[in-house]
N, C-alpha and C positions, 0 to 999 in steps of 0.2 A: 730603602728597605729592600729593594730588589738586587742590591748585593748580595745580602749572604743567603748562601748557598752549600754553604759547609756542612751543615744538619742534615740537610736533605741527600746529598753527596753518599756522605755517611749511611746515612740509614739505607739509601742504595744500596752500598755496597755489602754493609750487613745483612740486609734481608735476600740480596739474593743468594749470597753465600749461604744464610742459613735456609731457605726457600730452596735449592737446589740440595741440598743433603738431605731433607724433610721430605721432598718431594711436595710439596705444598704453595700455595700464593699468599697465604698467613702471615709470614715471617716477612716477606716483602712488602707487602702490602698497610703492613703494623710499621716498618722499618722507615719507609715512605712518610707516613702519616706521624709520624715520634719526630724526623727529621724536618719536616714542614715548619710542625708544632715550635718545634726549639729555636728552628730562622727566625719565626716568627717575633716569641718573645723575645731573642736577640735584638731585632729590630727594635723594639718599640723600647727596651731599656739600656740597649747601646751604643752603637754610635748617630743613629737616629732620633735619640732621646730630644737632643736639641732641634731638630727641624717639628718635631711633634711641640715642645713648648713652644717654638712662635707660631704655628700654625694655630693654638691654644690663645696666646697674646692677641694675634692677626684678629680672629674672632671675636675674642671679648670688646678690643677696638672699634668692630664692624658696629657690636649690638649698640655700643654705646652712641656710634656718631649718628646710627639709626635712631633710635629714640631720640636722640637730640635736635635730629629734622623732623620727625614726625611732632616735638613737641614746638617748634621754631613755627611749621608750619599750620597748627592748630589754632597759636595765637589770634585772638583776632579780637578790633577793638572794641571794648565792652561799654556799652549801652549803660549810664544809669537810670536804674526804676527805681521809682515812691513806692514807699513800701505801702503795701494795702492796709487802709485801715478796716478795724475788726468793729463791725459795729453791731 
């Protein structure tokens, strides 16, 4: 995810160009923050999409071998009792 950089790049360049004509930190500032935003969602549904599903996989793997010792290590051998009579 920490490749793209393109969004952000961009909106640089945009907002200062428009932030110098304006005379203002708005357009920059907006430009900056639009360009972030877009890396972003680039990231998570582009070339990165795949390391986010095993990281997804990797986890659910985790929970399950977890519960599985936790239930492995609960066992324990069980005692038979008479049942009480109700008198």
């Amino acid at each position: 995810m920490l490749e793209q950089y393109g969004g952000v790049t961009t909106g640089v360049g945009i907002g200062m160009l428009l932030g110098i004509r304006q005379r203002s930190m708005r357009p920059f500032i907006v430009g900056v923050t639009a360009g972030t935003l877009a890396d972003l969602v680039m990231g998570y549904n582009g070339p990165c999409k795949e390391h986010f599903e095993q990281l997804s996989e990797a986890q659910k793997a985790y929970e399950l071998a977890k519960v599985a010792e936790e239930a492995a290590r609960s066992k324990q051998p069980s005692v038979p009792t008479e049942p009480k009579s109700s008198e």
